[in-house]
C-alpha positions as CSV (number, residue, x, y, z in Angstrom):
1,X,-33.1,18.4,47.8
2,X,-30.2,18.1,50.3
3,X,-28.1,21.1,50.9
4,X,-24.6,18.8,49.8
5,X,-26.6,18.0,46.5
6,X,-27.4,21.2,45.4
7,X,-24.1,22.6,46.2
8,X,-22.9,19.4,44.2
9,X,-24.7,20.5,40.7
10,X,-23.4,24.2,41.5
11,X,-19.7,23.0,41.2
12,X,-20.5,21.6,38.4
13,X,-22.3,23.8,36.4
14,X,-19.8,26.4,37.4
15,X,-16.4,24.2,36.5
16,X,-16.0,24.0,32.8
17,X,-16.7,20.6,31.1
18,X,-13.3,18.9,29.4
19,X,-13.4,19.2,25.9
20,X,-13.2,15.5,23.9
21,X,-10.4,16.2,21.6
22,X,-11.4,15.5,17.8
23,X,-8.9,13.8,15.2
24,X,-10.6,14.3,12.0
25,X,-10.6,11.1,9.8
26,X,-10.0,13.1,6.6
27,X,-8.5,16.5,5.3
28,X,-11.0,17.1,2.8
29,X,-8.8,16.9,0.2
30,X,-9.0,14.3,-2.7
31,X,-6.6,11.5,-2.5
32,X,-5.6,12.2,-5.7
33,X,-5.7,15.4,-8.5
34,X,-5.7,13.3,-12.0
35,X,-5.7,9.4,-13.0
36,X,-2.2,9.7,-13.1
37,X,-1.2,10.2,-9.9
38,X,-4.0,7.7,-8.5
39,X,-3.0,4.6,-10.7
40,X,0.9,5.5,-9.3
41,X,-0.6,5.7,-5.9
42,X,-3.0,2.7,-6.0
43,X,0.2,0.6,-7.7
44,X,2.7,1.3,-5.0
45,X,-0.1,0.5,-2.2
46,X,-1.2,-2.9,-3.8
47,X,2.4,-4.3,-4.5
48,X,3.0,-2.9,-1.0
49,X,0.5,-4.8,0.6
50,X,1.1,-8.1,-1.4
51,X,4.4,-7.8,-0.7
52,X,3.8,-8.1,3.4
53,X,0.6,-10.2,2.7
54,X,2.1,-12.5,4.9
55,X,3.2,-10.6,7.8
56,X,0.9,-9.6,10.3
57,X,2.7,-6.8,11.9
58,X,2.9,-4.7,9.1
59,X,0.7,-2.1,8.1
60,X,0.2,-0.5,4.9
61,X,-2.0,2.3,4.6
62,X,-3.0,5.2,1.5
63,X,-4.6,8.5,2.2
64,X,-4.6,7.8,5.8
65,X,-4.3,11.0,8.2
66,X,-1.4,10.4,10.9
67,X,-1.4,11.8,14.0
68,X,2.1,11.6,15.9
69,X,1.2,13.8,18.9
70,X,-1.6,13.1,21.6
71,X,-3.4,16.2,21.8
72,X,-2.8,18.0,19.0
73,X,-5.0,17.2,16.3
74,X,-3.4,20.1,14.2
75,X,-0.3,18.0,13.9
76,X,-0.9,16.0,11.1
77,X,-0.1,14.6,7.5
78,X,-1.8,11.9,5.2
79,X,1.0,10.3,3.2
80,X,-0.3,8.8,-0.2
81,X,1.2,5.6,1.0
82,X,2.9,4.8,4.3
83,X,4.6,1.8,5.8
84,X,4.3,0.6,9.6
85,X,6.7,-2.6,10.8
86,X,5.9,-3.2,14.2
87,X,2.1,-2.9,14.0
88,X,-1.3,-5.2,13.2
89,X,-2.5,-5.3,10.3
90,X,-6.6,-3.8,10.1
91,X,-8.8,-1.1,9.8
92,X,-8.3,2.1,11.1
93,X,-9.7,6.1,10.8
94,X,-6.7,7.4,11.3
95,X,-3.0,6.5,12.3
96,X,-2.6,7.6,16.1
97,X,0.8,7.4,17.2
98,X,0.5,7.2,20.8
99,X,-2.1,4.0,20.4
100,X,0.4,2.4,18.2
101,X,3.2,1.8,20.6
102,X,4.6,5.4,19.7
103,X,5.6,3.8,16.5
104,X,5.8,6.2,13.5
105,X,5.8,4.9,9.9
106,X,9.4,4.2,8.8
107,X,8.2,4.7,5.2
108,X,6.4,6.9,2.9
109,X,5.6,7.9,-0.7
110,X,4.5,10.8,-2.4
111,X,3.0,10.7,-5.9
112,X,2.9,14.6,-7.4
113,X,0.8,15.9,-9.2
114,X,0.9,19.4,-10.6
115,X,-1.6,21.1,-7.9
116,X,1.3,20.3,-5.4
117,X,3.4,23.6,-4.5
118,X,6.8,23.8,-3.3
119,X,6.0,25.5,-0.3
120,X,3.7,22.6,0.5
121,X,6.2,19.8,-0.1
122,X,8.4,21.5,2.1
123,X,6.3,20.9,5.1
124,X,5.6,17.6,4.6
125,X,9.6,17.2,4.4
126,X,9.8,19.0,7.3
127,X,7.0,17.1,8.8
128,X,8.2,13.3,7.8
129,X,12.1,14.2,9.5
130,X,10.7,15.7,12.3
131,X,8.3,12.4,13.4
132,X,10.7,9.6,12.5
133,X,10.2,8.7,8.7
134,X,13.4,6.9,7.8
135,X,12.6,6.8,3.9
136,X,10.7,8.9,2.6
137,X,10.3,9.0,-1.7
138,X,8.7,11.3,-4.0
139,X,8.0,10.6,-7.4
140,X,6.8,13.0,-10.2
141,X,5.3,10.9,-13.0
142,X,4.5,13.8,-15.7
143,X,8.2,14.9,-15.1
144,X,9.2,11.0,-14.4
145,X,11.5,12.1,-11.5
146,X,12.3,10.3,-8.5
147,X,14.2,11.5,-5.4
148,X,14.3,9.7,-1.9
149,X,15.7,10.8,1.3
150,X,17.1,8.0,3.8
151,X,17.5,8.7,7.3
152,X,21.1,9.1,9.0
153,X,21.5,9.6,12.7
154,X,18.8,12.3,13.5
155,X,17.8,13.4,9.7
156,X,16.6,12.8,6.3
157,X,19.4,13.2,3.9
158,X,19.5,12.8,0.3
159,X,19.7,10.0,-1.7
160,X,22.7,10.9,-4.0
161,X,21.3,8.6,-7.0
162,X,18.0,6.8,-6.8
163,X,18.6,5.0,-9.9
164,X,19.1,0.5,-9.0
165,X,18.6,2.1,-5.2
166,X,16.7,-0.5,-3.2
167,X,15.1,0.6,0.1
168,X,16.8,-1.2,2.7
169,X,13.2,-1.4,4.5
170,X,10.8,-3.1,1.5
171,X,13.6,-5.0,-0.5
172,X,12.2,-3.0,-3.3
173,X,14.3,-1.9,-6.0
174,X,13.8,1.5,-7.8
175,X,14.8,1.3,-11.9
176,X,14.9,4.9,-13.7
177,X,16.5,4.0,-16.8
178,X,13.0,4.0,-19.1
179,X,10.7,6.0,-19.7
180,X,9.0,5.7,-16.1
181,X,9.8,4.5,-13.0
182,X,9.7,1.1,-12.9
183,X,9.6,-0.8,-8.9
184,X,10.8,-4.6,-8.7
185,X,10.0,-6.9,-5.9
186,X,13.0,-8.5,-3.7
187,X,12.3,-11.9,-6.4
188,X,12.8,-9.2,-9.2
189,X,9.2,-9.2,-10.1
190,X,8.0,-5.9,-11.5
191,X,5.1,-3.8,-9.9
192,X,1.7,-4.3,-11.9
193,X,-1.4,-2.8,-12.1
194,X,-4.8,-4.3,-11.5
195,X,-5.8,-4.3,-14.9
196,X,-2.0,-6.3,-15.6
197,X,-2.7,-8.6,-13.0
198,X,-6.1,-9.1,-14.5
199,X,-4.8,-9.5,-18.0
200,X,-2.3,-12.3,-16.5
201,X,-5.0,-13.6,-14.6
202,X,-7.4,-13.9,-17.9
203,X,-4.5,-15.3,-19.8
204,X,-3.7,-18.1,-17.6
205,X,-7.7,-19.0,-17.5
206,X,-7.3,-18.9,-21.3
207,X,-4.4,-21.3,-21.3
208,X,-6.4,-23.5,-18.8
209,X,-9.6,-23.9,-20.7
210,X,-7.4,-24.3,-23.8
211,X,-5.8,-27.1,-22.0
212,X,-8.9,-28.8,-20.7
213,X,-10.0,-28.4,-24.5
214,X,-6.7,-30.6,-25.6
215,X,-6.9,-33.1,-23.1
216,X,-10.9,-33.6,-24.2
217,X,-10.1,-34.5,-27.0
218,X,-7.5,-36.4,-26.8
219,X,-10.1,-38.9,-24.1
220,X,-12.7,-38.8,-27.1
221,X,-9.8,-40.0,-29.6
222,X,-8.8,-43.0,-27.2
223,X,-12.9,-43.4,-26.7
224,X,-12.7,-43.7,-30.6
225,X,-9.9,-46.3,-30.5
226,X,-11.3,-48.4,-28.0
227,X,-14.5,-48.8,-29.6
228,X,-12.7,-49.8,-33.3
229,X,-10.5,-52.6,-31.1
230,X,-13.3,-53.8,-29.4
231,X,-15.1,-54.1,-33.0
232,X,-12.2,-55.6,-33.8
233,X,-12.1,-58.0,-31.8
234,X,-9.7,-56.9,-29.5
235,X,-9.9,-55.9,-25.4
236,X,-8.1,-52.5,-25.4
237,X,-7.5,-53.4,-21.4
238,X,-5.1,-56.2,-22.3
239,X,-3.4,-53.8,-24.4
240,X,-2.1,-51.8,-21.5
């Protein structure tokens, strides 16, 4: 072995390798505490992503760990549901900023639930003004209350009354005069559930078959009345 080679793998064995930096793809923590908080979570996220069905360049993501500064895997939050104009819809392990176009959500929920500490909803506060959140809304449905926090010049600032707000991003409107919150799309269509959307879904098939049914019987009721004309005597074609 040549004397350049071996002094070759000595450099190298002596220098320190670069360490790949990890992003994890998941906090280990659930994405949600009680049923509660995940049909509120899974609700917002589905109308969400109806809503901008269409649109190609925006992303809407649940539970999704997001990363805002290369190289610091420690820096990081996973909204229950965020919001991304400006960026292709698909799959993804985790939101990295700085492979995005630097672009950080503009939007993001939080559904609480009673494991959530004050302490800890202060950081993620601190967190979403500090990386570029414009709204940011929590909801608390076993106390059903609602705040939001809309961004003016360089920080989040309250939302004096959240009540008939609509977020100037989504169109959405926020109603807090029942019993829960209730969310309306820009055409005034309320938020639904699955199992609603199902139930509509099963209802219409209902009305469909029931249809069908009518119109079957109606055909065998003019198959009826042809045959009686043509014993009669008469063509039921030159009737028509």
């Amino acid at each position: 072995m040549g004397g350049k080679m071996v002094s070759q793998l000595e450099s190298e064995l002596e220098s320190p390798k670069k360490s790949t930096i990890i992003y994890p793809e998941s906090d280990g923590k659930p994405m949600a505490d009680n049923t509660k908080q995940f049909r509120w979570i899974t609700v917002i996220h589905g109308n969400l992503s109806w809503l901008f069905a269409n649109d190609e360049m925006v992303f809407v993501a649940g539970d999704l760990l997001w990363y805002p500064v290369e190289g610091s895997p420690k820096i990081t939050q996973a909204p229950d549901v965020m919001v991304i104009f400006g960026v292709p819809k698909g799959d993804r392990g985790s939101y990295k900023q700085w492979e995005e176009n630097n672009i950080a959500p503009q939007v993001v929920f939080e559904i609480l639930s009673p494991s959530n500490t004050q302490k800890e909803m202060s950081k993620k506060l601190l967190f979403y003004n500090r990386y570029g959140v414009e709204e940011y809304y929590i909801y608390d449905p076993d106390k059903n209350e609602l705040s939001g926090l809309l961004r003016s010049e360089e920080n989040l600032e309250v939302i004096e009354s959240m009540d008939n707000w609509e977020s100037p991003r989504l169109g959405i409107r926020f109603d807090m005069s029942g019993e829960e919150l209730q969310l309306y799309h820009s055409n005034g269509q309320i938020f639904q559930s699955f199992e609603q959307i199902k139930e509509q879904l099963q209802q219409k098939d209902e009305q469909l078959q029931q249809k069908d049914e009518q119109l079957q019987q109606k055909d065998e009721q003019l198959q009826i009345l042809a045959a009686k004309l043509q014993e009669m005597g008469i063509n039921p074609d030159e009737l028509t």
